[in-house]
PARO-713426 format. One record per residue (C-alpha): x, y, z; residue in three letters. Coordinates in steps of 0.1 Angstrom, whole numbers, plus 5000, padded with zeros to 4 digits. Each point is the difference from the previous one (the first is absolute). Example, Ala and Ser with C-alpha at 12.3 -4.5 7.8 and 13.67 -1.06 7.14 Angstrom:
<zator east="5123" north="4955" up="5078" zafi="ALA"/>
<zator east="5014" north="5034" up="4993" zafi="SER"/>
REM end
This chain:
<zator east="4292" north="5715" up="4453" zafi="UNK"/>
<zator east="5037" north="4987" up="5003" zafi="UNK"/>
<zator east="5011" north="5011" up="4971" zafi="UNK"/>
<zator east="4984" north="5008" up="4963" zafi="UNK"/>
<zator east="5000" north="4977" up="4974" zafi="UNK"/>
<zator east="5000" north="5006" up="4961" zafi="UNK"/>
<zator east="4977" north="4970" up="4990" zafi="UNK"/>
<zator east="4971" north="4987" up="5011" zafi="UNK"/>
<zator east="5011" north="4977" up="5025" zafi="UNK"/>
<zator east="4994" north="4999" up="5037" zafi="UNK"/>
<zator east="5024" north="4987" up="5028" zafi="UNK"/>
<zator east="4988" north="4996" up="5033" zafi="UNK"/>
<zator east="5021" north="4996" up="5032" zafi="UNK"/>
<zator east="4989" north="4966" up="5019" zafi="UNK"/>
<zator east="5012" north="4988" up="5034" zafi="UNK"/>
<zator east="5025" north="4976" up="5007" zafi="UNK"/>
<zator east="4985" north="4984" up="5029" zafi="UNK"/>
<zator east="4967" north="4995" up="4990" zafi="UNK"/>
<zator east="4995" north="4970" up="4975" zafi="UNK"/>
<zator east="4982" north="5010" up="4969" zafi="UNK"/>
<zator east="5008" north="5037" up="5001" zafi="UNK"/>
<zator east="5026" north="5001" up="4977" zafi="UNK"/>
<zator east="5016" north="5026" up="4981" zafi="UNK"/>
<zator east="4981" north="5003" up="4968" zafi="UNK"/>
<zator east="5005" north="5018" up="4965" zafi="UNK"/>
<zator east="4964" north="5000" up="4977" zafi="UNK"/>
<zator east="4991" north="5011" up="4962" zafi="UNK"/>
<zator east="4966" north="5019" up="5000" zafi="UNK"/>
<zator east="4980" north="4963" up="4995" zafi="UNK"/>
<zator east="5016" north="4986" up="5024" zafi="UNK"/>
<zator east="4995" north="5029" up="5029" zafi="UNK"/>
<zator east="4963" north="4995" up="4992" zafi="UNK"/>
<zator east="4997" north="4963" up="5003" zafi="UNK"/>
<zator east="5016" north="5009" up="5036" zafi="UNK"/>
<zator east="4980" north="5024" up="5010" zafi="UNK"/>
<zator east="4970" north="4980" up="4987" zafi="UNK"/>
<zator east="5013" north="4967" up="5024" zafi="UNK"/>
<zator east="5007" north="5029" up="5029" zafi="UNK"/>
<zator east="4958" north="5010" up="4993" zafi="UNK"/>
<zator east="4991" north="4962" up="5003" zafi="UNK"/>
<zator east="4989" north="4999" up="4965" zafi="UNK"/>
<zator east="4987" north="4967" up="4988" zafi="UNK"/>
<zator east="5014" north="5012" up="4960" zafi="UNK"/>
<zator east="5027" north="5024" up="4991" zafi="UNK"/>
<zator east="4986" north="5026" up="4982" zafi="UNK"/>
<zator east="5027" north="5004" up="4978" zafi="UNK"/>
<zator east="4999" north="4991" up="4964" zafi="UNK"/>
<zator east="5037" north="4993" up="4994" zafi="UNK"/>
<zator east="5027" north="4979" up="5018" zafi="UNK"/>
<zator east="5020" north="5018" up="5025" zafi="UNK"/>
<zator east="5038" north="4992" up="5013" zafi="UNK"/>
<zator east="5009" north="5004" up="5037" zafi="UNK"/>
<zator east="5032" north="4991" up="5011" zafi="UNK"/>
<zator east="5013" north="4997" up="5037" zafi="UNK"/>
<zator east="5039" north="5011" up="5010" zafi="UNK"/>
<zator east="5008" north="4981" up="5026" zafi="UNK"/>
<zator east="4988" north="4963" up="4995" zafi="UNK"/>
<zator east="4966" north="5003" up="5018" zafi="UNK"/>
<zator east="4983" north="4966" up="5002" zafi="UNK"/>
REM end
């Protein structure tokens, strides 16, 4: 942990030099639809829309 929050959110750090691993901050929603595309699901389990944004203009 870099540093705690006081909301829900998550940030994680990304990688500059690899395409598609960008910095990302997610709601609750939105870090399950990710980890549900990192397990290969073929739904997202979860029941609610989710926001995800990226910090450094990822593709």
């Amino acid at each position: 942990m870099l540093q705690q929050g006081t909301n829900s959110w998550v940030c994680v750090p990304g990688n500059e030099y690899i395409i598609g691993a960008a910095d990302m901050c997610a709601d609750p929603m939105g870090m399950q639809w990710m980890v549900d595309v990192m397990n290969k699901r073929p739904k997202p389990s979860n029941a609610a829309p989710g926001l995800i944004y990226m910090l450094n203009g990822a593709i």
